[in-house]
C-alpha positions as CSV (number, residue, x, y, z in Angstrom):
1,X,-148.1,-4.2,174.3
2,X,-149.9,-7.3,172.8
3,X,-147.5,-10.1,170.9
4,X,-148.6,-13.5,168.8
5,X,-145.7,-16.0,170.3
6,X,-145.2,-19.5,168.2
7,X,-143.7,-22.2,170.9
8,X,-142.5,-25.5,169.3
9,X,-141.7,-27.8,172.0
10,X,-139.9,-31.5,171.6
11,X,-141.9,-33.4,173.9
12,X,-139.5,-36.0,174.4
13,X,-137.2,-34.0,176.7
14,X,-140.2,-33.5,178.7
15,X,-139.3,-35.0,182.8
16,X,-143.0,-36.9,183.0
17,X,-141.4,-37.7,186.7
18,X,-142.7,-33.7,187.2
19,X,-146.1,-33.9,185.7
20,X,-149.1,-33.3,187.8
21,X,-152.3,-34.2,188.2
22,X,-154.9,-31.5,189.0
23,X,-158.7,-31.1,189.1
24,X,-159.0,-31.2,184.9
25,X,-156.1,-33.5,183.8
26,X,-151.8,-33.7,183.8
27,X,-150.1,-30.5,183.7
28,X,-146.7,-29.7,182.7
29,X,-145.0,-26.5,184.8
30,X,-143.0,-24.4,182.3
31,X,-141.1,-21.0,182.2
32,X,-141.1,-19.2,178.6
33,X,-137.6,-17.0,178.2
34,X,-138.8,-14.1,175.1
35,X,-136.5,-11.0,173.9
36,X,-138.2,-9.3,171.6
37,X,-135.5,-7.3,170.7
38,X,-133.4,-9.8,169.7
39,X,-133.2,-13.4,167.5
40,X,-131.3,-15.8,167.4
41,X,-129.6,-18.0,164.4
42,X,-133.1,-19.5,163.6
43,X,-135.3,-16.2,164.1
44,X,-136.0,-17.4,167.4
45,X,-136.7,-15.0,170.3
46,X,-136.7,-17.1,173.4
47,X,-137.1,-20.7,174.7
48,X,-139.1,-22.7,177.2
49,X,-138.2,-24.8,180.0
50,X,-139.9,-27.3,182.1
51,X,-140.4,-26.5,185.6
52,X,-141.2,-27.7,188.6
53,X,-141.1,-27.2,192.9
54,X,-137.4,-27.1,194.0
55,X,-136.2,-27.1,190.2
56,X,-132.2,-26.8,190.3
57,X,-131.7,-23.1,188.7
58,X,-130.3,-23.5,184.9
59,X,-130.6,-27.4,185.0
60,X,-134.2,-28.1,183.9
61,X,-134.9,-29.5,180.3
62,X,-134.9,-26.6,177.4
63,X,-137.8,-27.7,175.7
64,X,-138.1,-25.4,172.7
65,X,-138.2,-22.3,170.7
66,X,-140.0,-19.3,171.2
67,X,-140.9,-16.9,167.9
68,X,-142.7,-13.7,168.5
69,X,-144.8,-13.4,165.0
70,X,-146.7,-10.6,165.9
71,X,-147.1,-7.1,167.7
72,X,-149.8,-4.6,167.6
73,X,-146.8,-2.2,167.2
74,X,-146.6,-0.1,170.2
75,X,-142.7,0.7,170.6
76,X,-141.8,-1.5,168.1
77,X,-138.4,-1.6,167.3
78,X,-137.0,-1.7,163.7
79,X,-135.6,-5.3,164.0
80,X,-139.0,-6.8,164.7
81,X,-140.9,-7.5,162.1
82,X,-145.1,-7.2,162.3
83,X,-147.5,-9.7,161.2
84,X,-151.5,-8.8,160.7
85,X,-153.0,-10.1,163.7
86,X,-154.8,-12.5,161.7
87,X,-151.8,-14.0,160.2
88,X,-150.4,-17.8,161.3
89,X,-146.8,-18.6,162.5
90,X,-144.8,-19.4,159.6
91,X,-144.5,-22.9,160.5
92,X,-147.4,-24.7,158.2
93,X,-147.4,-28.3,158.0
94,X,-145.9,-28.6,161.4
95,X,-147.9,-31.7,163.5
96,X,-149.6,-30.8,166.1
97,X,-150.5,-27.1,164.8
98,X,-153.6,-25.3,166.1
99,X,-155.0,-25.2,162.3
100,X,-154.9,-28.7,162.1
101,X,-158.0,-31.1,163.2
102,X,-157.6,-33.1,166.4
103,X,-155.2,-36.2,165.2
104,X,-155.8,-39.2,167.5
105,X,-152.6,-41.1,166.4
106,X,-150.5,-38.2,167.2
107,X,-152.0,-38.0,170.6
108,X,-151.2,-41.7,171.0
109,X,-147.6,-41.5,170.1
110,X,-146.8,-39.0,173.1
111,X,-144.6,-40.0,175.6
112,X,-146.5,-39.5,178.3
């Protein structure tokens, strides 16, 4: 089963104390949390968290939402809903959003 996943993450509650450096730049360990069988409040499915090497279980930063926005509908379940696979997230006008060309102010306002 293939799903389309939409993460919005607040990078502010990011712990830059556990970024990394590796051979291609800083990374950022995280863990992604998705039910597709159930949403929540906001039609989310999930959330991310940060990780990192001896992480105290349940008391890293929740970063964000997960939305599942599409399936190619094997087993699908009657409370998910099915997007084309060439639809977007339904989160338009977001910054930061993979339709949108590179912004160099917005890379220079990150905190880290």
């Amino acid at each position: 089963m293939k799903y389309g996943v939409s993460i919005n993450l607040d990078v502010t509650k990011i712990a830059k104390e556990h970024l990394y450096a590796g051979q291609k730049g800083k990374y950022l360990s995280a863990v992604v949390f998705i039910d597709v069988d159930s949403k929540d409040q906001h039609g989310n499915n999930g959330m991310v968290v940060q990780d990192w090497k001896d992480a105290p279980k349940g008391q890293t930063p929740i970063l964000g939402n997960v939305k599942v926005f599409w399936s190619d509908g094997q087993q699908q379940t009657p409370k998910q809903q099915q997007r084309p696979a060439t639809s977007q997230p339904a989160q338009s006008g977001q910054q930061g959003s993979y339709n949108n060309a590179p912004d160099d102010e917005f890379d220079s306002k990150l905190p880290f």
